[in-house]
C-alpha positions as CSV (number, residue, x, y, z in Angstrom):
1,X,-42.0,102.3,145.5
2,X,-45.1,99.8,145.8
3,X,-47.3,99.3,148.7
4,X,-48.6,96.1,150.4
5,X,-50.9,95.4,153.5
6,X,-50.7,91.9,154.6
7,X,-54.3,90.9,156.6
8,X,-53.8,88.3,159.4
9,X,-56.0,88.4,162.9
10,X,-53.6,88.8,165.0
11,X,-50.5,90.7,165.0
12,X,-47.5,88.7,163.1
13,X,-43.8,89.4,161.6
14,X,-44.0,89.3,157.7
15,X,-41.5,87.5,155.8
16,X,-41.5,88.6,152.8
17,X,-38.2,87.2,149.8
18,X,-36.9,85.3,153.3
19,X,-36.2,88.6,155.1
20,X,-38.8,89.8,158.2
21,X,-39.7,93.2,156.8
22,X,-42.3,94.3,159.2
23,X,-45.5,93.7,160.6
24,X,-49.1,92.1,159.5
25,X,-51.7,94.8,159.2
26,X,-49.6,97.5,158.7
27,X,-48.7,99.0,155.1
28,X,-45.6,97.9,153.7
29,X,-43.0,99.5,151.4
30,X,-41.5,97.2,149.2
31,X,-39.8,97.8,145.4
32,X,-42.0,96.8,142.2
33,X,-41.3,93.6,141.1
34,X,-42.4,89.6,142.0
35,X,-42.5,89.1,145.7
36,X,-43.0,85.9,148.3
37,X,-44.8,86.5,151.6
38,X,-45.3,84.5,154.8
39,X,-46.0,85.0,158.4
40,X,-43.5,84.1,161.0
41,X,-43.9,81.0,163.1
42,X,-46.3,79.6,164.8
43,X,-47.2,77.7,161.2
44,X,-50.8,78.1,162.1
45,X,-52.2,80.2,159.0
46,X,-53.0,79.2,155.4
47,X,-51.9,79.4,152.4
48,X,-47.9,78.5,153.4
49,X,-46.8,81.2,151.0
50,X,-48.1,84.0,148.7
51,X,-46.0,85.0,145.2
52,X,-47.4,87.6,143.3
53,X,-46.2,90.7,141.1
54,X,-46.5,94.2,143.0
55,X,-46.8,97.2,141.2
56,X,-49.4,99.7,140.6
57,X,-50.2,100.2,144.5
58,X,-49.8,103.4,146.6
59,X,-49.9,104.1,150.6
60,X,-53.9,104.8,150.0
61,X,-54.4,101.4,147.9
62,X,-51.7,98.9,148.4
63,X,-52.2,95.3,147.6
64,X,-54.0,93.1,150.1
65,X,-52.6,90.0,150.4
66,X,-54.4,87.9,153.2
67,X,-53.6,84.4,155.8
68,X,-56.3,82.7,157.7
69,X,-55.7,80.8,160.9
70,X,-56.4,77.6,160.8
């Protein structure tokens, strides 16, 4: 298994390969392998989208993927 924290700030479902699989700031477990992440609406964050390959990680250094209000 991989890890990934997704950094938002506020609290915010995380969409990640078009299924809500938990919840921003907290670590997430996810199989290796290329990924897609977003946030849930309100559409008020940027970058739209994050793709990236996950593997590598574990629960004390997953990979940080972050949004920024805008």
């Amino acid at each position: 298994m991989e890890y990934l924290l997704v950094k938002f700030q506020e609290s915010r479902g995380v969409i990640i390969d078009g299924t809500s699989e938990g919840m921003t700031n907290q670590v997430l477990e996810l199989e290796t392998g290329t990924h897609s992440v977003t946030l849930e609406a309100p559409l008020d964050f940027t970058p739209e989208l994050h793709e990236f390959i996950l593997r590598k990680t574990s629960v004390i250094s997953p990979k940080v993927i972050s949004f920024e209000k805008i």
